[in-house]
C-alpha positions in Angstrom: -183.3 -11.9 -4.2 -184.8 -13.2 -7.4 -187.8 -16.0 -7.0 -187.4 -19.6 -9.0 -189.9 -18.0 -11.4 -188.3 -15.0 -12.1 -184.8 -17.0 -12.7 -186.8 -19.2 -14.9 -188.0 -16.3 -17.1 -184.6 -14.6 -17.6 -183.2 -17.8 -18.3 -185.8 -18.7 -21.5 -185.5 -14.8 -22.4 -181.8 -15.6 -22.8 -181.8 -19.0 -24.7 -184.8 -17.3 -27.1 -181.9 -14.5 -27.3 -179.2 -16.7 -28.3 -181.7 -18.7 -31.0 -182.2 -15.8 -32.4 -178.5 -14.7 -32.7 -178.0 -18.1 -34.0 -180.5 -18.1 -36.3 -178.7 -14.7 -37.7 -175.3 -15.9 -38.1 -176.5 -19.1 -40.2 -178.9 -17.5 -42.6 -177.1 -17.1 -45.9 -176.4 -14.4 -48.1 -179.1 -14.2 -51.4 -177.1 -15.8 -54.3 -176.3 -13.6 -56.7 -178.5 -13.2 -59.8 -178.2 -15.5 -62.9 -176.9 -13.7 -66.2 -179.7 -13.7 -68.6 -179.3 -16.5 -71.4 -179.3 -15.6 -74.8 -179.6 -19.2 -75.9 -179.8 -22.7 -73.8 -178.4 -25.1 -76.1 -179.8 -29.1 -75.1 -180.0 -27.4 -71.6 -176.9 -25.7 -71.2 -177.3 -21.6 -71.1 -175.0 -19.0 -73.2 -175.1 -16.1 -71.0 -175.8 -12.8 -72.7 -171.9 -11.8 -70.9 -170.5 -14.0 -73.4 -172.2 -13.0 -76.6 -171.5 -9.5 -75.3 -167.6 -10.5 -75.0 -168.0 -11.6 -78.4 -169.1 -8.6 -79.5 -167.0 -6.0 -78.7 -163.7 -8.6 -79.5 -165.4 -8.2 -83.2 -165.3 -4.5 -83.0 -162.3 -4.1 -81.5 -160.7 -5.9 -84.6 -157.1 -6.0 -85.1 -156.4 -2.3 -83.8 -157.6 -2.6 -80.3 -160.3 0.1 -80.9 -163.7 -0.5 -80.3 -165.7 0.6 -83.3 -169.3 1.8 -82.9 -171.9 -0.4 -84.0 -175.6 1.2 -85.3 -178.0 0.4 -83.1 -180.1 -1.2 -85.5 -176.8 -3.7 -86.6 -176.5 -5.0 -82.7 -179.5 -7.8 -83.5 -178.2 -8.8 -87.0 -174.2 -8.8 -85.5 -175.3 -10.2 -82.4 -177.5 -12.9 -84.3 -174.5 -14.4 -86.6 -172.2 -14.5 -83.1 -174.9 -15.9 -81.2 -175.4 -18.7 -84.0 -171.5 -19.5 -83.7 -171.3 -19.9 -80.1 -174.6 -22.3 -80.7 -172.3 -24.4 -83.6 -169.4 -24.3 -80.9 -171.4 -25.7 -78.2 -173.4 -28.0 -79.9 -169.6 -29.7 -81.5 -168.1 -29.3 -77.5 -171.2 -31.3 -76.4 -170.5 -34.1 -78.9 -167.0 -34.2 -78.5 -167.4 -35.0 -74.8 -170.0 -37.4 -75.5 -167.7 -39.3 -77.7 -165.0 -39.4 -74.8 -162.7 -37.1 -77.2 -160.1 -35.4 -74.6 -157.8 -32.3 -75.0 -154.4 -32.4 -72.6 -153.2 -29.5 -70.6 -150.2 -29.7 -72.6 -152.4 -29.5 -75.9 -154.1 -26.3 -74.2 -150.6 -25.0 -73.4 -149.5 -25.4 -76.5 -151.6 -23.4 -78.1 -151.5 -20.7 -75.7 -147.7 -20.5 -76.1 -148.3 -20.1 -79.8 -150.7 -17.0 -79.2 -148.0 -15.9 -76.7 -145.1 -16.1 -79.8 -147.1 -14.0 -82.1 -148.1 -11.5 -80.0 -144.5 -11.5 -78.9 -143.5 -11.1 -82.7 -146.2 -8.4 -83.3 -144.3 -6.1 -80.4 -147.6 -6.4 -78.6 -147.4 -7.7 -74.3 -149.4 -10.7 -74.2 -151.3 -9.4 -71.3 -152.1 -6.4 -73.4 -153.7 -8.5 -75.8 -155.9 -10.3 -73.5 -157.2 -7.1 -72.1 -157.7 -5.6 -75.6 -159.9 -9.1 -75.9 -161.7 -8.6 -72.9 -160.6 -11.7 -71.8 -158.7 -12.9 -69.2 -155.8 -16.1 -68.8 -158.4 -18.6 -67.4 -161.3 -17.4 -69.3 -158.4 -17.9 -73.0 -157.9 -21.3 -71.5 -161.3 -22.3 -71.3 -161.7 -20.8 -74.9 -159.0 -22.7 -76.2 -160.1 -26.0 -74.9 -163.3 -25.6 -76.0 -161.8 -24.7 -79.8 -159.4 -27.4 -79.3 -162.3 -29.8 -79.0 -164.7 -29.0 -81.5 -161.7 -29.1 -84.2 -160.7 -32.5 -83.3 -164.2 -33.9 -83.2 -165.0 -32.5 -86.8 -161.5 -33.6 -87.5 -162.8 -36.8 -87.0 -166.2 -36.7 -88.5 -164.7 -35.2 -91.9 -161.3 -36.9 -92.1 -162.7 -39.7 -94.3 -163.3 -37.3 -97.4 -160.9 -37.8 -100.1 -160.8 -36.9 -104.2 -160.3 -38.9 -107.5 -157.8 -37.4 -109.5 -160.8 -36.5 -111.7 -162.3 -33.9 -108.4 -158.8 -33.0 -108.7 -158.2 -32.2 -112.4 -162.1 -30.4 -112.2 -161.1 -28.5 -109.6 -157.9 -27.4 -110.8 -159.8 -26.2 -114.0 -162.8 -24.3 -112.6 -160.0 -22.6 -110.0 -157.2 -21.6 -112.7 -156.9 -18.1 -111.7 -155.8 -19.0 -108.5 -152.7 -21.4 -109.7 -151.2 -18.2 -111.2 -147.7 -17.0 -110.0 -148.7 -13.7 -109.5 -146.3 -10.4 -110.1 -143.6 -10.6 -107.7 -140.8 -8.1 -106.7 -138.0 -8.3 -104.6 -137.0 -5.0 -102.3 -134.9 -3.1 -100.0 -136.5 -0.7 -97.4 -135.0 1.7 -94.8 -137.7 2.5 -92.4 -136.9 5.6 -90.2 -139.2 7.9 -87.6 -139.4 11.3 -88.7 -139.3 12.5 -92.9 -136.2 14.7 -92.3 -134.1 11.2 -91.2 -135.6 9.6 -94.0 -134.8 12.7 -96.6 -131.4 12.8 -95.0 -130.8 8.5 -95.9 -132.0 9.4 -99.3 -129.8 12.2 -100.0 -126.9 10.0 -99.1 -128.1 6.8 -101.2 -128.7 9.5 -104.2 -124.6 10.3 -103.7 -123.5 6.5 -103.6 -123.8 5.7 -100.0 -124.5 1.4 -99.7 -128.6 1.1 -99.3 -128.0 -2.2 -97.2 -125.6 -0.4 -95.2 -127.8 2.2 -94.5 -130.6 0.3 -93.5 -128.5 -1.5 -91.4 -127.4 1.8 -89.3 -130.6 3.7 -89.7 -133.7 1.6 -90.0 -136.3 0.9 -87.5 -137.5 -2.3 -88.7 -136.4 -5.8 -87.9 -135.1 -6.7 -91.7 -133.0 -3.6 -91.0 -130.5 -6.1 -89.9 -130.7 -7.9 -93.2 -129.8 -5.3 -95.2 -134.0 -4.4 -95.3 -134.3 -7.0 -97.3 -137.4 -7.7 -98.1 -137.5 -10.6 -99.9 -139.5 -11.3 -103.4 -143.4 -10.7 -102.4 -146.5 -10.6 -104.6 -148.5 -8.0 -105.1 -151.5 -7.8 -102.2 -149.6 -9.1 -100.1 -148.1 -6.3 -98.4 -149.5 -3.1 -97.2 -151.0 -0.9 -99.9 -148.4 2.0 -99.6 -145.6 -1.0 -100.4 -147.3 -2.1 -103.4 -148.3 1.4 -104.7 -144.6 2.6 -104.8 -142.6 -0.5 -105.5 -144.3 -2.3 -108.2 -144.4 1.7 -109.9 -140.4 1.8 -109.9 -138.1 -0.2 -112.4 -135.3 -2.0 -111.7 -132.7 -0.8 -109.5 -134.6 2.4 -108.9 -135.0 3.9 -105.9 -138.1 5.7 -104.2 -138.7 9.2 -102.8 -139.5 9.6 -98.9 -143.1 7.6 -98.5 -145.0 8.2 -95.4 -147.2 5.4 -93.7 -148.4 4.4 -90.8 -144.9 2.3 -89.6 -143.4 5.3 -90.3 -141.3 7.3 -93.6 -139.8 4.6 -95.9 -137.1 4.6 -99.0 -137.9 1.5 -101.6 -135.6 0.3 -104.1 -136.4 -2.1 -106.3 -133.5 -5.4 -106.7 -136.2 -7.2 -109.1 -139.4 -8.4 -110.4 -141.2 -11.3 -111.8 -143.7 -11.6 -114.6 -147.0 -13.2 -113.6 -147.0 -16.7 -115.1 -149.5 -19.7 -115.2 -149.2 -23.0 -113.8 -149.6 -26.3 -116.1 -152.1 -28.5 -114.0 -149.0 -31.1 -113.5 -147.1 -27.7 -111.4 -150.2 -27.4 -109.8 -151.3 -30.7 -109.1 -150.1 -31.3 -105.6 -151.5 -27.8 -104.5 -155.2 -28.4 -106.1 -155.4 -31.6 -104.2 -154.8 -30.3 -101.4 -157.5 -27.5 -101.8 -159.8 -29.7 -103.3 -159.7 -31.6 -99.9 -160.1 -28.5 -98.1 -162.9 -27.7 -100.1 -164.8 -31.1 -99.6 -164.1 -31.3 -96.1 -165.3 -27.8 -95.5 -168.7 -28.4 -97.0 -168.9 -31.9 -95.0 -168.5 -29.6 -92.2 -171.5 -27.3 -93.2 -173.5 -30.7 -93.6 -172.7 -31.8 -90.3 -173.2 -28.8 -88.7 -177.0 -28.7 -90.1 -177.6 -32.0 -89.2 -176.0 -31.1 -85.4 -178.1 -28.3 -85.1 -181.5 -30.3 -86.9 -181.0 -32.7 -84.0 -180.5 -30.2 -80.6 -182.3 -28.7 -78.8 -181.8 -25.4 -79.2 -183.8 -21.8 -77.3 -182.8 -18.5 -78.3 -184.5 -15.2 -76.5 -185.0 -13.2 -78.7 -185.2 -10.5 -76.2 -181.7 -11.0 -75.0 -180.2 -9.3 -78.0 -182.1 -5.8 -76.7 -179.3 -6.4 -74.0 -176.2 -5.9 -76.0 -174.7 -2.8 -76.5 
């Protein structure tokens, strides 16, 4: 039989035991590590992740590829992104200050509209996010954030108006770009393979309806206009569009021409001669521009005197980070 003492030892050997257990099951996992800043901007950091998700959405572009980048371009690129985010951030910090708010419904909003053109460009939404590197939570955050900074230099820059003498200056030193340019107005069938489209030109060259054609054949959504294209200028369309129908006269009609939506047949319905605009056409439109144009360079002002004023730490060394 066990003594008192020997009772008493196993007892304290079993309580130490069970501190220590406890002692295990309450010690907390280490945090995880902090993402390198590549700028703290009045004390709140821009993590290298984000200027690196900035990054490759530039090089990605509008095809979804991501382009290479020299080695020796990564601190120049990575430099004019990093000084945007900066702008951003700085704007955000004074919109909040100022008590300026941006709804859920405001957010949604503009969400929905990014939703629509994807939609319209064929492309699934959540395709485009991924091509972005960006997910739905991290786009909401985004948009608030944009959302924000617009309406507070909304705000600061809303006061800037012209004289009808900034407008008539304006109009004058900008002339060129109050020109009706060259217009044209044409029909396209748009088909998948060059033999269908030598096959719908064979048939327009005996008489067969071009609308009706494109209507039956064409791959494109003004297919079901007719492939009407409507009057456009020139530069406005692809290149391959204004190579081959601003070349053909009136009522003419293409060969097969190959591009990257597929083989197209143009004709031509008409054109328009460029013409200049008298400054009483183009009145309305140069004050609107001229407006633009002074509220854009308030903007540049207040964005030198928001940055003069922050505080503002950039590591230099974070920009060895990106790749």
């Amino acid at each position: 039989m066990a003594t008192a003492s020997q009772r008493g030892r196993c007892a304290l050997a079993a309580l130490g035991l069970f501190l220590f257990l406890a002692g295990c099951r309450r010690k907390e996992p280490p945090a995880p590590p902090t993402a390198p800043a590549a700028a703290v901007v009045n004390g709140a950091p821009i993590p290298v992740t984000r200027l690196q998700q900035e990054l490759d959405r530039v090089r990605r572009g509008e095809n979804g590829e991501a382009a290479s980048t020299a080695p020796a371009d990564l601190p120049r690129l990575g430099r004019a992104l990093l000084d945007a985010l900066i702008d951003r951030t700085i704007i955000v910090q004074r919109a909040k200050a100022a008590g300026i708010k941006v709804s859920e419904a405001e957010v949604q909003r503009a969400t929905d509209a990014m939703v629509d053109e994807a939609r319209l460009s064929g492309e699934p939404f959540n395709q485009r996010l991924t091509r972005g590197g960006q997910t739905a939570e991290g786009l909401s955050d985004e948009m608030r954030e944009r959302l924000l900074a617009g309406k507070y230099v909304a705000e600061q820059t809303r006061g800037e108006r012209v004289s009808p003498a900034e407008v008539r200056a304006y109009f004058d030193q900008h002339r060129a770009e109050f020109e009706e340019p060259e217009s044209i107005h044409c029909l396209q069938i748009v088909v998948r393979t060059p033999d269908e489209a030598k096959s719908n030109l064979d048939q327009l060259r005996k008489g067969a309806a071009f609308d009706e054609l494109a209507r039956q054949h064409s791959t494109s959504p003004d297919g079901r206009r007719g492939g009407d294209l409507g009057w456009f200028p020139r530069g406005t369309m692809p290149k391959v569009f204004d190579e081959n129908c601003f070349s053909l006269g009136n009522g003419k009609i293409s060969g097969v021409v190959a591009s990257p939506y597929g083989y197209h047949v143009f004709k031509v319905l008409g054109r328009r001669a460029a013409k200049a605009k008298s400054f009483k056409e183009a009145q309305a439109g140069a004050e609107r521009r001229a407006i633009a144009d002074k509220r854009a360079n308030a903007e540049r002002q207040l964005l030198q005197q928001l940055r003069a004023s922050a505080e503002v730490k950039i590591d230099e060394a974070a920009f060895a980070l990106l790749r």
